[in-house]
C-alpha angles and dihedrals in degrees: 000000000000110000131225090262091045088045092049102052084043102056080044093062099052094040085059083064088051110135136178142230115247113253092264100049093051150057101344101352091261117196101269084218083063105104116195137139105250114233088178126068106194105204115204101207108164095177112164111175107121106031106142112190114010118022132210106097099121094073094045096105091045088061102036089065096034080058093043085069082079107047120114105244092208122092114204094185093057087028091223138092094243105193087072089072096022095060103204119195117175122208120251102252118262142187118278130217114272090220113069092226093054094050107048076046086064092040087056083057114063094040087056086056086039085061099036090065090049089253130145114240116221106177118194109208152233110189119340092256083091098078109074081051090045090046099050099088090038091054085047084058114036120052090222136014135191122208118212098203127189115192148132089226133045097223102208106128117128096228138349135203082351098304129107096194095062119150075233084061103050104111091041083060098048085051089059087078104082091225106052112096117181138221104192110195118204100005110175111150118057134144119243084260096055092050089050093044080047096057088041097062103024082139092074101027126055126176149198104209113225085226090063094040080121097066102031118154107215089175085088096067094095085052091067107022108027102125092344129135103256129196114175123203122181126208102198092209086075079079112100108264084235091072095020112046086139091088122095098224095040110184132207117238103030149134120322111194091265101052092066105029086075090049098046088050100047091050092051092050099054101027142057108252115205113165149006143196120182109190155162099061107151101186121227110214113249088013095097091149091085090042082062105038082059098042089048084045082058093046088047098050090051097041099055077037091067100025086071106026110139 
C-alpha cells in the first residue's frame, strides 16, 4: 500500500508534466496572439464512477469548453470583454485514477499546485463527486471555508449504493472537514437520513429549500457571506429539468437562468472567492444549447469573481 510520502512525490511528479491547452483550444477559443497572465486555471476532471441513474458525465468538461467557443466574451452587463483582465488557461486533458480515492487524491493535487502559484481553480466535472477532492487544499489553507452550493439534492447522505464517496454523498464529504460550513441553495430531493443529519447540524448548513424559491429572503445573504471564504460548486442539476435536461438525476421545480445569476452576484460582491466546480453535465448529442447554458454559467461566475475581487 503506497504511503502519504510515497503518494505525494508521485502526483509531483506528474504535475510537473502538467501541460496546457493552447488559448484556442481551450476555455472560450481565445486568440492565441492574445498575451495575458492568467489569473484562472480551468481543470477538465470527467470523472464517472458513481452515477447512479443517467450517465455522461465523463465528457462534460470536453464539451463545456468545446460550447464556450461560443460564447460571447463581452459582457454587457459588466460592459467590458473580462477575460482580458481575468487571464484563463485551461489544463491539456489527462487520464484520471481508476479508484475514486485515488482520483479525487490527484484532483487534490493539482488544485494544491493551482494555489500555490496565487491562481484561481475553476474544475469542470465530471460527477460531483468531485468536490470534497477540489475543497481540501483549500480547507489546508483557509481557516474556514463556505461553500455556496447550488443542487437539487442535498447530498448529504453518508454512503450510496456502498460507496462514501458518491457523488449522493458530496456535500457529506466536504463537511468532514471541521471548517466547511455550507449554504445549499434550491435543495428539493433528500433521503429521511439527510433531513435528520440536516437538523442535527443546522448550525453548519443552512438552506434554501427549492419548494420556498419564491420567498426567499436574500437579505440574508450578508448574514452568511459578508467577508467569508467562499468556494462555489454547481450541480447543474439544480437547473430546472425543463432547461437541463442534460443531467443524469434532473430534478422538477428548479433554477431558470435568472434565479441564480443575483445570488451569484451578491456573493461575489461581499465575499473572497476562491474557487469553483460546475459539474454533472452529461451532455445529450445534437442538444449543444445545455452544453452552453452551462459554459456561459462558467464565463459569468468568473467574471462577477474578479469584477469584484478585492
Amino acid at each position: 500500500m503506497i504511503g502519504k510520502i510515497e503518494r505525494e512525490k508521485i502526483y509531483q511528479k506528474y504535475l510537473n508534466k502538467l501541460k496546457y491547452l493552447s488559448n484556442k483550444n481551450g476555455f472560450l477559443g481565445i486568440d492565441n496572439n492574445v498575451n495575458f497572465k492568467e489569473k484562472v486555471v480551468v481543470v477538465p476532471f470527467g470523472l464517472e464512477k458513481t452515477v447512479s441513474y443517467g450517465g455522461g458525465t465523463r465528457n462534460g468538461p470536453k464539451e463545456i469548453i468545446r460550447a464556450s467557443h461560443q460564447v460571447e466574451l463581452f459582457d454587457e452587463e459588466l460592459n467590458k470583454e473580462p477575460y482580458k483582465e481575468i487571464g484563463i488557461k485551461t489544463v491539456k486533458p489527462f487520464a484520471i485514477k481508476k479508484k475514486i480515492g485515488d482520483a479525487l487524491d490527484q484532483l487534490s493535487a493539482i488544485n494544491k499546485e493551482i494555489l500555490s502559484k496565487n491562481k484561481f481553480p475553476m474544475v469542470f466535472g465530471g460527477e460531483h463527486s468531485i468536490t470534497p477532492g477540489s475543497i481540501k487544499p483549500f480547507v489546508k489553507k483557509y481557516d474556514q471555508i463556505t461553500l455556496l452550493h447550488f443542487d437539487a439534492h442535498a447530498d448529504l447522505r453518508e454512503s450510496y449504493q456502498g460507496e462514501k464517496f458518491s457523488h449522493a454523498s458530496a456535500i457529506k464529504r466536504c463537511l468532514d472537514f471541521k471548517n466547511v460550513n455550507v449554504v445549499s441553495f434550491g435543495i428539493r430531493n433528500l433521503s429521511q437520513p439527510e433531513m435528520e443529519f440536516y437538523n442535527n447540524n443546522r448550525n453548519r448548513i443552512e438552506i434554501f429549500w427549492g419548494k420556498d424559491k419564491k420567498s426567499w429572503d436574500l437579505s440574508i445573504l450578508d448574514k452568511l457571506f459578508k467577508d467569508k471564504t467562499v468556494y462555489i460548486t454547481f450541480d447543474v442539476d439544480g437547473f430546472d429539468a425543463s432547461i437541463m435536461p442534460a443531467t443524469g438525476t434532473p430534478e422538477p421545480g428548479g433554477f431558470l437562468w435568472e434565479d441564480v445569476l443575483p445570488i451569484i452576484k451578491k456573493v461575489c460582491e461581499i465575499s473572497n472567492i476562491v474557487g469553483a466546480d460546475i459539474n454533472e453535465l452529461a451532455p445529450i448529442k445534437n442538444f449543444n444549447s445545455y452544453n452552453f447554458l452551462v459554459a456561459k454559467l462558467a464565463y459569468k461566475i468568473l467574471s462577477y469573481t474578479f469584477e469584484f475581487k478585492k
